[in-house]
VEXDREN-2710 file (C-alpha; in Angstrom, 1 decimal):
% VEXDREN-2710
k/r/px/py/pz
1/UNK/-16.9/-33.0/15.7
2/UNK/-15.6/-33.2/12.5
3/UNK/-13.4/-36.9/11.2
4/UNK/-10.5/-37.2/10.2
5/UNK/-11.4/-38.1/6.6
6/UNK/-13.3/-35.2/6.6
7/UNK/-10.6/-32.7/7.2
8/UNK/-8.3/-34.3/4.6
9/UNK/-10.8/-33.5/2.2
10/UNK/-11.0/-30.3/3.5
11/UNK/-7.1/-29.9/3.2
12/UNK/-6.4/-31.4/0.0
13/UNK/-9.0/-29.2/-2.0
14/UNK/-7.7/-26.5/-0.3
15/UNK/-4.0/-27.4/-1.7
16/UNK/-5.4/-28.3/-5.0
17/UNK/-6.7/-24.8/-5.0
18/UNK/-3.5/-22.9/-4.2
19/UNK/-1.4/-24.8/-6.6
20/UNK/-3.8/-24.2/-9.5
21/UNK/-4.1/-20.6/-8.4
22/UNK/0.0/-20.3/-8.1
23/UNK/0.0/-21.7/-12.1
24/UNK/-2.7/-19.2/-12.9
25/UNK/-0.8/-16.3/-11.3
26/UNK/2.4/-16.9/-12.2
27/UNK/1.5/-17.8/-16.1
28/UNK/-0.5/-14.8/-16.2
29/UNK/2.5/-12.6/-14.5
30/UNK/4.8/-14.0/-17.1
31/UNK/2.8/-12.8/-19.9
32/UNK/2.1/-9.3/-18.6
33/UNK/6.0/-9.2/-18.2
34/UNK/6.8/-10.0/-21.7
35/UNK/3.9/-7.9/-23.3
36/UNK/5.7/-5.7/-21.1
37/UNK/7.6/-2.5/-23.1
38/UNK/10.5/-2.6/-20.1
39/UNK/13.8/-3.9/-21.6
40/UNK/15.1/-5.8/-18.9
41/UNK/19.1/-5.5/-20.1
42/UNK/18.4/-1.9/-20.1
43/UNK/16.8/-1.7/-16.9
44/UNK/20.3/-3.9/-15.9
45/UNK/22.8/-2.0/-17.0
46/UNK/21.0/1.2/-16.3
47/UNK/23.0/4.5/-17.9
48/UNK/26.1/2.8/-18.6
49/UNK/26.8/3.9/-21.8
50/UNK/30.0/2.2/-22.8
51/UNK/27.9/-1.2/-22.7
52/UNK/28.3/-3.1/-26.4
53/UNK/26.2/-5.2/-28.6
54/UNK/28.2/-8.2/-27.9
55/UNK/28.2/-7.6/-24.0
56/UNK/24.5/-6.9/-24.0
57/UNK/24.2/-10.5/-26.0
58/UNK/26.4/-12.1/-23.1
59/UNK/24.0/-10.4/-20.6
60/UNK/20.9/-11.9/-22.3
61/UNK/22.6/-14.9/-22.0
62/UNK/23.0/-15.5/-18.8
63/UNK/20.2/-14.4/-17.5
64/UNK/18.3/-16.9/-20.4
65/UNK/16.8/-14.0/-22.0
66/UNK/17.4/-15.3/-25.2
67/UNK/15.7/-18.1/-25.1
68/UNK/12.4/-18.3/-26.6
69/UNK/9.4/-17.2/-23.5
70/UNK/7.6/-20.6/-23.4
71/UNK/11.1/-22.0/-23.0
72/UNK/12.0/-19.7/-20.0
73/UNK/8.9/-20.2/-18.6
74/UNK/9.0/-23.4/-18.4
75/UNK/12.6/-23.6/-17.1
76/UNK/11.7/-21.1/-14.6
77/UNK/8.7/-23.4/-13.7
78/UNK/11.2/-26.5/-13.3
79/UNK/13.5/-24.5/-11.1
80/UNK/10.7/-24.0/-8.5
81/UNK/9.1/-27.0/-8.5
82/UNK/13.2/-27.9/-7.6
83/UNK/12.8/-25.2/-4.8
84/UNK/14.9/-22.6/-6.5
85/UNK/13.5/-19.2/-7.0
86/UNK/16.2/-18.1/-9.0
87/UNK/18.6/-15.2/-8.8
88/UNK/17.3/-11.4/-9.0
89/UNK/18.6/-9.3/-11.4
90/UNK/18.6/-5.8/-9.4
91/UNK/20.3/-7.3/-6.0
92/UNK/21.9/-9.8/-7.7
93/UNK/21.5/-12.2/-4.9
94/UNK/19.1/-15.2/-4.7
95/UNK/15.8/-14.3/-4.9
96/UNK/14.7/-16.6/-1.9
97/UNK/17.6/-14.2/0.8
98/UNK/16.2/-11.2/-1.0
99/UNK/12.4/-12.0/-0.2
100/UNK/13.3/-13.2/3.4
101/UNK/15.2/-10.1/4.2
102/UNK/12.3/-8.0/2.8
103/UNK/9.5/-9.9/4.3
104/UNK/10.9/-9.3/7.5
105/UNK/10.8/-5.7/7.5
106/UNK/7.0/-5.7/5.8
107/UNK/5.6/-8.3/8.0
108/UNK/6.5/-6.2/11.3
109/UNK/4.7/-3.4/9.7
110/UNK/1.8/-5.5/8.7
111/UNK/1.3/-7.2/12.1
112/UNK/1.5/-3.6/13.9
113/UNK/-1.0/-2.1/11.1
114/UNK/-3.3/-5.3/11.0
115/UNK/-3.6/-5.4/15.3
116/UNK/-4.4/-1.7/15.6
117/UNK/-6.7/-1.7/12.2
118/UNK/-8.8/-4.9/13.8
119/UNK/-9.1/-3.8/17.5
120/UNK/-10.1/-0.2/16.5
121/UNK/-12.5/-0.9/13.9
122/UNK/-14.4/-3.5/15.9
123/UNK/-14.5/-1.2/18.8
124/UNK/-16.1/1.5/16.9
125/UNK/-18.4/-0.7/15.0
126/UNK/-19.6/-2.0/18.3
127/UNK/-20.1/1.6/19.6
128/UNK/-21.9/2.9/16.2
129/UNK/-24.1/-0.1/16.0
130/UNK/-25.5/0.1/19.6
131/UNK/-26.1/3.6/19.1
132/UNK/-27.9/3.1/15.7
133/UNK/-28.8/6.9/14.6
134/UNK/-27.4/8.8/17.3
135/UNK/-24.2/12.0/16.8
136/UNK/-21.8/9.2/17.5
137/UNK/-23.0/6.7/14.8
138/UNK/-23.0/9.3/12.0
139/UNK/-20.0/10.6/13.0
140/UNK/-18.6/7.1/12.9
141/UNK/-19.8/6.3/9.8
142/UNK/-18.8/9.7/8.2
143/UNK/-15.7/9.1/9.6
144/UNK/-15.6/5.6/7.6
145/UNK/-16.7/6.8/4.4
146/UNK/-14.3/9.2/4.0
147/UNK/-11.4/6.8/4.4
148/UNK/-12.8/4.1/2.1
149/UNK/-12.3/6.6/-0.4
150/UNK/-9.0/8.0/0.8
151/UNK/-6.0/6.8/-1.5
152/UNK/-3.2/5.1/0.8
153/UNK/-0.3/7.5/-1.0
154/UNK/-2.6/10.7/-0.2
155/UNK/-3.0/9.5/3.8
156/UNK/0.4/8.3/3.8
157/UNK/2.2/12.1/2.2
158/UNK/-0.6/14.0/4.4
159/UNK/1.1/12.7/8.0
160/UNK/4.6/13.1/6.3
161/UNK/3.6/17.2/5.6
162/UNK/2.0/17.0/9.7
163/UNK/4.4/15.1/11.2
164/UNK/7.7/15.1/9.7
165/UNK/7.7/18.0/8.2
166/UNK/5.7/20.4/10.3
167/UNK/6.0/18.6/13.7
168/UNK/9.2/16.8/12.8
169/UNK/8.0/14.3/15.6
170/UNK/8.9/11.2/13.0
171/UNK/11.5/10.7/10.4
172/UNK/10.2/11.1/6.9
173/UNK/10.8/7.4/5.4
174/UNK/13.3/4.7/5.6
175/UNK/12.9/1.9/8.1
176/UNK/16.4/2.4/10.1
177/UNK/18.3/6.1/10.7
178/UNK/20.7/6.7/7.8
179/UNK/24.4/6.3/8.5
180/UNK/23.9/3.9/11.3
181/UNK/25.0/0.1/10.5
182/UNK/22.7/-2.9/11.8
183/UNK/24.4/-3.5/14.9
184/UNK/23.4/0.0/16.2
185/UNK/19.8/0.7/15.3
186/UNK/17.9/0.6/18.4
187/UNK/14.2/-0.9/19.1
188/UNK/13.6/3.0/19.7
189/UNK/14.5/3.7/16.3
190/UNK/12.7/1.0/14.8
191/UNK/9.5/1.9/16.2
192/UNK/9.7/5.5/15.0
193/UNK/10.4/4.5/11.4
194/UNK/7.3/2.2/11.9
195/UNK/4.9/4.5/13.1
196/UNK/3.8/6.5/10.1
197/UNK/3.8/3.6/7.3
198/UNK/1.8/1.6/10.0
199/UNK/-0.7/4.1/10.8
200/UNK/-1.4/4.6/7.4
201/UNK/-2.5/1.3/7.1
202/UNK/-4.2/0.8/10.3
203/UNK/-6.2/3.9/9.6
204/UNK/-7.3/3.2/6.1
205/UNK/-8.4/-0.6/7.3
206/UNK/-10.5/0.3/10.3
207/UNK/-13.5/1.5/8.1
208/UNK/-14.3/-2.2/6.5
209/UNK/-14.0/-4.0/9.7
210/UNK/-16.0/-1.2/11.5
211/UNK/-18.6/-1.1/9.1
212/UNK/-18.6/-4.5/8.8
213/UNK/-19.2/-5.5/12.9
214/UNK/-22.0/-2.2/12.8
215/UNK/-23.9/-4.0/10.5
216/UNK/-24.0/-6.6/12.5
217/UNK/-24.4/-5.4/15.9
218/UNK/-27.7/-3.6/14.7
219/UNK/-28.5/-7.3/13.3
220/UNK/-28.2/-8.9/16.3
221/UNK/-29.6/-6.3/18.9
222/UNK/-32.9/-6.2/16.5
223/UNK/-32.8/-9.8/17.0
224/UNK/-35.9/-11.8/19.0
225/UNK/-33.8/-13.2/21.8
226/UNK/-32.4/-9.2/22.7
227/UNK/-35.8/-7.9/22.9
228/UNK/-36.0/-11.2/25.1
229/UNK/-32.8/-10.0/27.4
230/UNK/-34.4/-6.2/27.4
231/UNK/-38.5/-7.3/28.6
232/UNK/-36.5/-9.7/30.7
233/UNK/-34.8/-7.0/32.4
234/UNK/-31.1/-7.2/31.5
235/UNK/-29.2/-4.1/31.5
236/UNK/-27.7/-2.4/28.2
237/UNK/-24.1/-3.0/29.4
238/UNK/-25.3/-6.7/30.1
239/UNK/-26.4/-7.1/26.7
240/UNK/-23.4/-6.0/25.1
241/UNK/-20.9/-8.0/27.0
242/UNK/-22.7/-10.9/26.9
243/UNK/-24.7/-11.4/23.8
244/UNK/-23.6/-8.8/21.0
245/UNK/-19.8/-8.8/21.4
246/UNK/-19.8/-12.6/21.7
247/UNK/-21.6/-13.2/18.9
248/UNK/-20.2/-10.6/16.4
249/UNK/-16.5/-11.2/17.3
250/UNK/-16.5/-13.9/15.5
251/UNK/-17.4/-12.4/12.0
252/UNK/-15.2/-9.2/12.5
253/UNK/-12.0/-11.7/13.3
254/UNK/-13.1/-13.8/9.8
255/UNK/-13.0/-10.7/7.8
256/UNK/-9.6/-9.4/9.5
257/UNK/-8.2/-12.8/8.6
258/UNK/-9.7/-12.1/5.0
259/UNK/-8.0/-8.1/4.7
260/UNK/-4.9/-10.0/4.1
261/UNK/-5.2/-9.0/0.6
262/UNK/-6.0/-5.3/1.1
263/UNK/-3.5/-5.1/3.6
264/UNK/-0.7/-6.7/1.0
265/UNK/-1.5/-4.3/-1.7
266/UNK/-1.6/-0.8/0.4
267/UNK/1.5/-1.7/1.8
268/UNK/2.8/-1.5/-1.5
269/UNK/1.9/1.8/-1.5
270/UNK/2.9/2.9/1.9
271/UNK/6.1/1.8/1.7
272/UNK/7.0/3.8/-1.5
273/UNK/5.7/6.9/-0.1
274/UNK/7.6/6.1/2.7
275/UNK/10.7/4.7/1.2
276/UNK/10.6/1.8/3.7
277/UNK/12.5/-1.4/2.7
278/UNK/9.7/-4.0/2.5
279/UNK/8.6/-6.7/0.1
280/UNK/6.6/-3.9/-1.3
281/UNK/9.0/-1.4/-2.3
282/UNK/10.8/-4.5/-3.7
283/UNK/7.8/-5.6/-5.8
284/UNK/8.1/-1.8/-7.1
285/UNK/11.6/-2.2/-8.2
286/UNK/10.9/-5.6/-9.8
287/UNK/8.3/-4.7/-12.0
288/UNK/9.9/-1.2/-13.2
289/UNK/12.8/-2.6/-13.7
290/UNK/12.3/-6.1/-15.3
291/UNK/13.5/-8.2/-13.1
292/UNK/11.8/-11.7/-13.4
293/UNK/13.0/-13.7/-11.1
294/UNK/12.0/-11.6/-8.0
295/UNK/8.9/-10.6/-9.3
296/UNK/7.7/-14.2/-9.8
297/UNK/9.0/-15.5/-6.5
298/UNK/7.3/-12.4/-4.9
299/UNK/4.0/-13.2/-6.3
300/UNK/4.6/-16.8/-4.8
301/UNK/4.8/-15.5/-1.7
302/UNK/2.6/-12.9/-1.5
303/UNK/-0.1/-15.8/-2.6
304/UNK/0.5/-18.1/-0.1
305/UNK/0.7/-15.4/2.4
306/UNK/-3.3/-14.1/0.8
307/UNK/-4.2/-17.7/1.0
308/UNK/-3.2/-18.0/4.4
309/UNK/-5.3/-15.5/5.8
310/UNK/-8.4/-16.5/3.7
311/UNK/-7.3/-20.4/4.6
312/UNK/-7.2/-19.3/8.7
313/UNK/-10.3/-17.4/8.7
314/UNK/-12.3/-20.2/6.8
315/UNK/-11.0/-22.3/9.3
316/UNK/-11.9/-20.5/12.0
317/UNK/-15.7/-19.7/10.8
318/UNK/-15.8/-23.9/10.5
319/UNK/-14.7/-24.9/13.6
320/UNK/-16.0/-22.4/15.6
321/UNK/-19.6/-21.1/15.2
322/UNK/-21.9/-23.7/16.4
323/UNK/-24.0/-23.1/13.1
324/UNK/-21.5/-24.7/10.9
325/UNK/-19.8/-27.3/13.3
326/UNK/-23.1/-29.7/12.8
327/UNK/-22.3/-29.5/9.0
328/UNK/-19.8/-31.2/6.8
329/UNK/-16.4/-29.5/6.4
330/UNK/-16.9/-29.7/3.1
END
């Protein structure tokens, strides 16, 4: 068992590690915005014509865009270490009610994607790995292959034209019917907004866990103590239940806790295809459109919420396979 000193050591490198990577990020961010050829006033006031000189000077400002960028930087920098994110620009609202009320909407479509993603790509790389060069196993892996190399926009406009379109069985994007207020969207409604942008991603992020947990599966069924289990006279169904699953689950629900990245970025994607209000669609309209503060404080979050995943599946390979329980945590 590990002591406690031992995990503290193990916790406080891991929070020296996120806060150095949130300076990185964020200073590196900033400078891409302000080498950036977007004019963030212009972005602001959009086609508004009748703006002048003087009023664009008032709008710089107030949003502290005329200060010099080491000065606004660092300002910026203060104000979060405060625990103030600032206000955005575009929604005019503080950046911290903006990212809750899109996180919402993006995590539900994440959790739904991520479940279905992890269950059906460790079920078929269970099945393609215990029938290693069999119809079933190239199909599988076929079927992989071609959706590693599928673009998340493409998948996600292909079921638009088959099922909203064609089918009309779904609605084509938004995340609630339009003309309905809050208090009347339905559960029922909800889900059928979800469906599309979620399947997109579930699809596209079964082929790394599946070909993941194949790999391994043929690993461990070439493995001494199977032939062992097979001259011993164990059955195939036996085998799998009790000695392949068991010891390949663990690996395939390390490296679901590690998609947290993948998943972040293609729901960017998914929810601009599929005009769905997320954090993604918001990180869109931040960077088009100049607007700092929400950008930076949705890099902050969507950092923490990488790390978390990578943090919890570290975690999990530690303190659970026997191998690396005997070891330091370190």
């Amino acid at each position: 068992m590990y002591n406690l000193k031992s995990i503290c050591m193990f916790l406080a490198k891991k929070i020296i590690k996120l806060m150095t990577l949130l300076v990185a990020v964020c200073a590196l961010t900033f400078l891409l915005m302000e080498k950036s050829p977007i004019d963030p006033i212009k972005a602001y006031v959009g086609a508004d014509l009748s703006v002048t000189q003087s009023q664009r000077e008032e709008i710089e400002k107030h949003w502290g865009l005329d200060k010099p960028p080491l000065e606004r930087f660092a300002l910026w920098f203060k104000s979060i270490c405060e625990g103030d994110l600032g206000t955005s620009m575009i929604y005019r609202r503080p950046v911290i009610d903006v990212i809750s009320e899109k996180f919402i909407a993006s995590l539900a479509l994440m959790v739904v994607a991520w479940t279905i993603s992890g269950v059906l790509g460790f079920i078929m790389g269970v099945v393609s790995g215990v029938n290693e060069g069999k119809l079933i196993d190239k199909i599988i892996k076929g079927y992989c292959y071609v959706l590693i190399s599928t673009p998340t926009f493409w998948l996600g406009i292909l079921l638009i034209m088959i099922f909203s379109v064609k089918l009309k069985l779904f609605p084509i994007g938004l995340g609630v019917p339009i003309g309905v207020v809050a208090s009347e969207v339905t559960l029922k409604s909800l889900a059928k907004h979800i469906i599309l942008p979620a399947l997109t991603l579930s699809v596209l992020g079964v082929a790394n866990i599946c070909l993941h947990t194949r790999e391994k599966v043929i690993e461990i069924t070439n493995s001494d103590y199977i032939v062992f289990a097979k001259a011993r006279g164990e059955s195939k169904k036996s085998i799998i239940l009790n000695h392949v699953i068991k010891n390949v689950a663990l690996p395939a629900i390390t490296l679901q806790f590690l998609s947290f990245s993948e998943l972040f970025a293609g729901t960017i994607f998914a929810e601009q295809v599929f005009s769905y209000p997320g954090l993604g669609q918001a990180t869109v309209d931040a960077g088009i459109k100049g607007d700092f503060p929400l950008l930076m404080g949705i890099v902050i979050i969507s950092l923490i919420f990488v790390f978390t995943g990578n943090l919890i599946a570290d975690v999990l390979y530690r303190f659970i396979d026997p191998r690396v329980r005997e070891g330091s945590i370190e």
